[in-house]
VMD Tcl script that draws the C-alpha trace (Angstrom):
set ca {
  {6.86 -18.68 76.08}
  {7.63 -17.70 72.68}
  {5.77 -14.50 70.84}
  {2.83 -15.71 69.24}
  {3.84 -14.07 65.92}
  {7.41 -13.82 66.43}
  {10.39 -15.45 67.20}
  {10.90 -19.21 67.22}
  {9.43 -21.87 68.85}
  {10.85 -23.33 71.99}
  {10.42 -26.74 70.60}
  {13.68 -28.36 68.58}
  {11.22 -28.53 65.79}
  {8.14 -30.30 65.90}
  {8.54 -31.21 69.60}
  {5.12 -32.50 71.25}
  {2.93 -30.61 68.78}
  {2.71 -27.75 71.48}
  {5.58 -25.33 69.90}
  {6.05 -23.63 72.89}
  {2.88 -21.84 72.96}
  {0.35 -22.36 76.19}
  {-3.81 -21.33 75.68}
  {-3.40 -17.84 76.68}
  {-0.91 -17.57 73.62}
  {-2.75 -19.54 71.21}
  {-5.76 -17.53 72.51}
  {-3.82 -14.35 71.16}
  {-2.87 -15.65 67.66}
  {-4.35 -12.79 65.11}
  {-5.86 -13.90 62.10}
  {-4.22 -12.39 58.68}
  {-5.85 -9.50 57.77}
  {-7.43 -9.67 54.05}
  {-5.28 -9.04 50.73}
  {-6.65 -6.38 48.37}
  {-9.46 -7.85 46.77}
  {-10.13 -10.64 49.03}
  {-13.87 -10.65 49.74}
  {-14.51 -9.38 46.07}
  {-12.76 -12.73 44.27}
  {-14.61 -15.28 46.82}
  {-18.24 -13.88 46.21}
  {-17.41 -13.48 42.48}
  {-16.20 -17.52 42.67}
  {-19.51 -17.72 44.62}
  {-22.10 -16.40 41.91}
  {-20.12 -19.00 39.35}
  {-20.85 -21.65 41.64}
  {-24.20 -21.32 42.09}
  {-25.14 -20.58 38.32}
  {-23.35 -24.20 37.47}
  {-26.34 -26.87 36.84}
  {-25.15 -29.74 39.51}
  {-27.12 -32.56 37.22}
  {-26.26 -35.10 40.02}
  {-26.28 -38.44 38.83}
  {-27.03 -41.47 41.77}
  {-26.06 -45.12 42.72}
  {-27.51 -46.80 45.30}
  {-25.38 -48.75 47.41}
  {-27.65 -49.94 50.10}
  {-28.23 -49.49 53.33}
  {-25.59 -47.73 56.39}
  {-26.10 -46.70 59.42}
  {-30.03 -46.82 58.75}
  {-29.86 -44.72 55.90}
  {-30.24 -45.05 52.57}
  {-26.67 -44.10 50.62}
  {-26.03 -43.44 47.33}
  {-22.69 -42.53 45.00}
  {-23.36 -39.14 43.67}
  {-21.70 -38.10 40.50}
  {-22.14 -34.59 40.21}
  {-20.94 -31.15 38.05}
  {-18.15 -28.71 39.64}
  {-17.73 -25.14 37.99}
  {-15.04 -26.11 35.28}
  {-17.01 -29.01 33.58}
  {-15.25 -31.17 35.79}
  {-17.54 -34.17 37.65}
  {-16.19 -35.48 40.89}
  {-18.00 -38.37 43.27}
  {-19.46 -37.92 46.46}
  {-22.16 -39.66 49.00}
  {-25.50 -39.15 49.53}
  {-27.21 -40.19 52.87}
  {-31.21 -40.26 53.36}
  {-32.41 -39.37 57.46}
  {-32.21 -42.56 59.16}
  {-35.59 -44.44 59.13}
  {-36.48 -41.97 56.24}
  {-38.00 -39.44 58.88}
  {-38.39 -36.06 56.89}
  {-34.98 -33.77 56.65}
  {-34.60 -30.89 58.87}
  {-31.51 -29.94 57.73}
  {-28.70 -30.77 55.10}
  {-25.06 -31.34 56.60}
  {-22.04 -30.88 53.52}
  {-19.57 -33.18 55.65}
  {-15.69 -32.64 54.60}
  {-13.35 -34.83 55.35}
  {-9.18 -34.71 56.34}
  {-6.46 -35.14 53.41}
  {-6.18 -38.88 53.32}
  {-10.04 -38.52 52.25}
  {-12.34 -41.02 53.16}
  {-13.65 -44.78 52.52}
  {-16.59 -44.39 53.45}
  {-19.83 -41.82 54.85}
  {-19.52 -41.51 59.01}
  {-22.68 -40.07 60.84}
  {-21.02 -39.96 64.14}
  {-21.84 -35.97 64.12}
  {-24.50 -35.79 61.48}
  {-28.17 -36.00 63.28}
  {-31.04 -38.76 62.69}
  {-33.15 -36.04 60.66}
  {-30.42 -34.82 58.86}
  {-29.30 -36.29 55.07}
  {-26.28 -35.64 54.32}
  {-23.48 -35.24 51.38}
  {-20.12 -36.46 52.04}
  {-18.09 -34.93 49.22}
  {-14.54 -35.71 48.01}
  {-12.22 -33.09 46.92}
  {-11.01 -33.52 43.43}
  {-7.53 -35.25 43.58}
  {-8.16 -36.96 46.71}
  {-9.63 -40.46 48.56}
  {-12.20 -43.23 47.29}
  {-14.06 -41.97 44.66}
  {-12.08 -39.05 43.49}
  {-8.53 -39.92 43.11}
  {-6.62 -38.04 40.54}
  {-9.55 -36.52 39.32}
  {-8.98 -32.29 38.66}
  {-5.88 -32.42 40.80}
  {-3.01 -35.12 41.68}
  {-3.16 -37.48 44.88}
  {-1.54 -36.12 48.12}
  {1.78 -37.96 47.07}
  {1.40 -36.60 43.11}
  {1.58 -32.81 44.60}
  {-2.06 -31.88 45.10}
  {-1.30 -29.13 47.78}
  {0.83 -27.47 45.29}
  {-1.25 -28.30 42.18}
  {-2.05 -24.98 40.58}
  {-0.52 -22.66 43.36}
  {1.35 -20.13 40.52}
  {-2.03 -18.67 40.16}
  {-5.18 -17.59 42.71}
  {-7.79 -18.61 40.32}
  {-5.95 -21.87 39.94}
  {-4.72 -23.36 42.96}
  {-6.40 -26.99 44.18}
  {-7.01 -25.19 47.72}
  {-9.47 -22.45 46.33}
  {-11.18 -25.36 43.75}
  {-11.91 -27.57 46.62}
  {-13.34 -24.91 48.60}
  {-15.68 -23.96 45.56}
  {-16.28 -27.55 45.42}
  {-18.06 -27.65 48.40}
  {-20.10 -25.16 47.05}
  {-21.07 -27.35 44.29}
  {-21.54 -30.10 46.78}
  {-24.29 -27.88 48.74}
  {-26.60 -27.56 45.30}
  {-26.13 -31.56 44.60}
  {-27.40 -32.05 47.86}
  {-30.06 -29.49 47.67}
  {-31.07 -31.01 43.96}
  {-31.51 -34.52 45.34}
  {-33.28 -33.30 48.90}
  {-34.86 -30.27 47.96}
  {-33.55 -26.36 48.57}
  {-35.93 -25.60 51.14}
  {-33.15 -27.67 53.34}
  {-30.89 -25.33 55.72}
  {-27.48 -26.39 55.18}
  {-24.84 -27.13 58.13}
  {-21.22 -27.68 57.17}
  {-18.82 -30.01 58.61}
  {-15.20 -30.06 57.96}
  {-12.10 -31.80 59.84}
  {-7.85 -30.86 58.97}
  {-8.41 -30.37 55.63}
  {-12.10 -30.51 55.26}
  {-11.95 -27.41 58.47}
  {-9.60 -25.23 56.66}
  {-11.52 -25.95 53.30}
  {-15.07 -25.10 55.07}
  {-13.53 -22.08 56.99}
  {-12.47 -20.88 53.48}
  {-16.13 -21.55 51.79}
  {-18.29 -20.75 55.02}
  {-18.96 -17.07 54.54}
  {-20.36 -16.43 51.33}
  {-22.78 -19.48 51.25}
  {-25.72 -17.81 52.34}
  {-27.46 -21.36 52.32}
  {-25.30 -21.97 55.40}
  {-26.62 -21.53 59.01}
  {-24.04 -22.93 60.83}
  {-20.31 -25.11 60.70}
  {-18.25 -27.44 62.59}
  {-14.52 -27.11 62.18}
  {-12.12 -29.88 63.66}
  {-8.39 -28.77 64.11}
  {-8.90 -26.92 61.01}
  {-5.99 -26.42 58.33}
  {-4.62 -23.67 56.43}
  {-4.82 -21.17 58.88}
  {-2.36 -17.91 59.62}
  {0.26 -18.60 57.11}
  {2.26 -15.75 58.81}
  {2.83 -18.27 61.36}
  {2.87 -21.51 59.64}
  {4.90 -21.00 57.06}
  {7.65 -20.73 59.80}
  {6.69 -24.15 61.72}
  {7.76 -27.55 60.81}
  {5.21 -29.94 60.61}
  {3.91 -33.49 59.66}
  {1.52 -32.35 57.68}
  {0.57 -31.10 54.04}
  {2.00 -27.89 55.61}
  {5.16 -29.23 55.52}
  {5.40 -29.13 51.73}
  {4.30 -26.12 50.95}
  {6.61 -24.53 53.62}
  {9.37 -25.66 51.58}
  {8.11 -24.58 48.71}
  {7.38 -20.89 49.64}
  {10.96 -21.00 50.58}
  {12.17 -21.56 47.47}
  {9.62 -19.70 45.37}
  {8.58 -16.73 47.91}
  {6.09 -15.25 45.34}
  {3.92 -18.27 46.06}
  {3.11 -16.25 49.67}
  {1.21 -13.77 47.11}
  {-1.34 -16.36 46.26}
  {-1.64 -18.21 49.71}
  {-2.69 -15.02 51.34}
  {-6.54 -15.02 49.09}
  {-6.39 -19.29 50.61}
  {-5.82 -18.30 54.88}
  {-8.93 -20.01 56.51}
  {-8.16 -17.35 59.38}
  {-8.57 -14.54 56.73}
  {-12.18 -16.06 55.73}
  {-13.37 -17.18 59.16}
  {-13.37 -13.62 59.92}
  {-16.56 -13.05 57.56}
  {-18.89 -15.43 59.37}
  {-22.12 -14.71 59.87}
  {-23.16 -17.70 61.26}
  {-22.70 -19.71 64.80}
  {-19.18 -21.74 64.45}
  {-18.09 -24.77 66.60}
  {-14.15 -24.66 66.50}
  {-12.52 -28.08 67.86}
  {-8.94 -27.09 68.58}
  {-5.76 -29.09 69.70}
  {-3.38 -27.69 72.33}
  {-0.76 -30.26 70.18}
  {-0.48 -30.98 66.64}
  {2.27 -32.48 64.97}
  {0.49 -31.77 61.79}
  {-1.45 -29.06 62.01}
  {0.18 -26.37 63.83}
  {-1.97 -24.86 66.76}
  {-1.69 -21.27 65.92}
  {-3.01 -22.07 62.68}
  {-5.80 -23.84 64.36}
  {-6.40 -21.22 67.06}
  {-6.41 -18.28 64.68}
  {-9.15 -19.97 62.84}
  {-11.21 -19.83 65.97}
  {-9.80 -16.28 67.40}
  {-11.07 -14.79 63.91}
  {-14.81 -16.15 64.56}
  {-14.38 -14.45 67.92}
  {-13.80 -11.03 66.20}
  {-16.53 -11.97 63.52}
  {-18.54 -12.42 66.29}
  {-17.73 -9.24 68.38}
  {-18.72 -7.36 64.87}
  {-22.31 -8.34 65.43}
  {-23.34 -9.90 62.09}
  {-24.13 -13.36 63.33}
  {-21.24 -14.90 64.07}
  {-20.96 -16.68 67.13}
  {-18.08 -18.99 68.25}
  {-18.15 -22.16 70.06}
  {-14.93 -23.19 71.03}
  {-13.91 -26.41 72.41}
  {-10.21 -26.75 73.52}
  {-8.72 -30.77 72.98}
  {-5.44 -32.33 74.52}
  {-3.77 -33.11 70.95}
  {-5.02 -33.22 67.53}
  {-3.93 -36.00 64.70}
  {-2.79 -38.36 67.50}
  {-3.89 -40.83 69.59}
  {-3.78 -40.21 73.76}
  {-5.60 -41.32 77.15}
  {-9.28 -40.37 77.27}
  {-9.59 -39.49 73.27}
  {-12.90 -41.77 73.32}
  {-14.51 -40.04 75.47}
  {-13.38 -36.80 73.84}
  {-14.28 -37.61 70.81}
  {-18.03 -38.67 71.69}
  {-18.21 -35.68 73.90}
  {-17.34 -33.87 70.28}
  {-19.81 -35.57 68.79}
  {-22.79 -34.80 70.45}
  {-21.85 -31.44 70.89}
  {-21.64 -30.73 66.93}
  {-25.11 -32.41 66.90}
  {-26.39 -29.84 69.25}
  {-24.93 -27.22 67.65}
  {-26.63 -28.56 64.08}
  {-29.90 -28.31 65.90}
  {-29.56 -24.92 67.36}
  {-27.89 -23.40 64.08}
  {-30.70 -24.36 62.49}
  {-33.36 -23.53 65.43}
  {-31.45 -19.66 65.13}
  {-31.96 -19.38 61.88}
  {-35.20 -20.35 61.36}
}
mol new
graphics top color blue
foreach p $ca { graphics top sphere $p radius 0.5 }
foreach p [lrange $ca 0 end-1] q [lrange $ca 1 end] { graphics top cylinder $p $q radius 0.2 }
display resetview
């Protein structure tokens, strides 16, 4: 078993996904402690957000899933407008809650309400650069560079604007449904490591499901191979080190550890593309948010593999399902 923070894997590179760590190691993967200035630049990025006018614009496009859906065109902090979804409660029923549903880095075609309950609307935002609706807009695609777009500069980088994003994506949703709405956010790969990075300072927020969440412990990933975006920027950082400087303000483990608010964490014992640790330090820094006492509680469910197919993933999957469902509800029971 390899040191969870040092040493090399005892995978030849990417090996199953596993890289030589079992649960009891990934269980002990530290999240990075916070730069200088760290908690200070979020909120500030925070209190922008939330004084930007969302003006959302809406499409109808009919009918899925029993819910009305429309294409929301909406108002991000630098002027910029980027696309989203909108999704009515199925049947109509009055809204309980509002669920800000993120998505992985290929994006998405389309809204999914596998985890998103029947009294629940919903706003299925894409990042700028990325999927559908959004393409090229604010950043490059995945293959133009979009994980490096920006990254000479904190205030810059397309990480830290999609993560603000989301914020922006909270008061469309709230402008459309009303902002008497709890909010619940969802986020998987991408979309996890992007909502680890927004949860704490949304005080509309009562609660958030992250699946195998990205961007997390860079001390650690940084020295992995992967399949992933990761990948990229690990080369990169080797050949411009002062890059590291700016990552460490964009570690989802460094921002998970300010939650205040119950957490579901789906992690992957293997993951070609998003390194475990990463993944497990996520989760491990809701458990010390947690032991802190300022709301945070973590719910942590422990998969076979992430980002790959295997025996039994249906049923995992539904089992996942349901139980970020049941977490919506009692988030929102908690808080009210």
């Amino acid at each position: 078993m390899n040191d969870p923070i040092g040493g090399e894997p005892q995978d030849d590179g990417l090996g199953d996904g596993g890289y030589g760590y079992d649960l009891a190691a990934l269980l002990a993967v530290p999240p990075v402690p916070p730069p200088r200035g760290f908690e200070e630049r979020w909120r500030t990025w925070f209190d922008e957000a939330r004084a930007v006018d969302p003006d959302p614009l809406s499409a109808p496009i009919g009918r899925i899933g029993g819910r009305e859906v429309s294409v929301v065109d909406h108002v991000v902090a630098d002027g910029l407008r980027l696309r989203g979804w909108f999704a009515g409660t199925v049947g109509g029923v009055e809204a309980a809650v509002g669920i800000v549903h993120g998505h992985g880095y290929g994006g998405r075609a389309a809204p999914g309400f596998e985890r998103v309950p029947d009294d629940a609307v919903a706003f299925f935002p894409l990042a700028r650069g990325l999927g559908s609706l959004n393409a090229g807009v604010g950043a490059p695609t995945p293959e133009g560079g979009h994980v490096l777009f920006g990254i000479e500069s904190v205030d810059a980088y397309a990480l830290g604007r999609c993560a603000v994003d989301l914020w922006h994506a909270a008061s469309a949703l709230h402008a459309i449904a009303g902002s008497h709405l709890p909010l619940y956010s969802i986020g998987e790969s991408f979309g996890g490591g992007i909502g680890a990075l927004a949860l704490p300072w949304d005080d509309r927020v009562v609660g958030a499901t992250l699946i195998v969440p990205s961007f997390g412990q860079y001390d650690i990933r940084l020295a992995l191979p992967c399949e992933g975006s990761g990948e990229r920027v690990r080369h990169h950082v080797a050949e411009h080190p002062g890059a590291r400087d700016v990552l460490r303000f964009f570690d989802a483990s460094t921002a998970a550890a300010f939650a205040r608010v119950p957490v579901r964490v789906e992690c992957a014992l293997r993951d070609r593309s998003v390194p475990p640790p990463g993944q497990f330090a996520v989760a491990n820094a809701v458990a010390l948010a947690e032991e802190r006492g300022d709301g945070a509680e973590l719910e942590l469910d422990v998969q076979p593999a992430g980002h790959a197919e295997y025996p039994g993933i249906d049923e995992v999957h539904r089992a996942a399902f349901a139980a970020t469902r049941s977490h919506v509800r009692r988030s929102v029971d908690r808080a009210s």
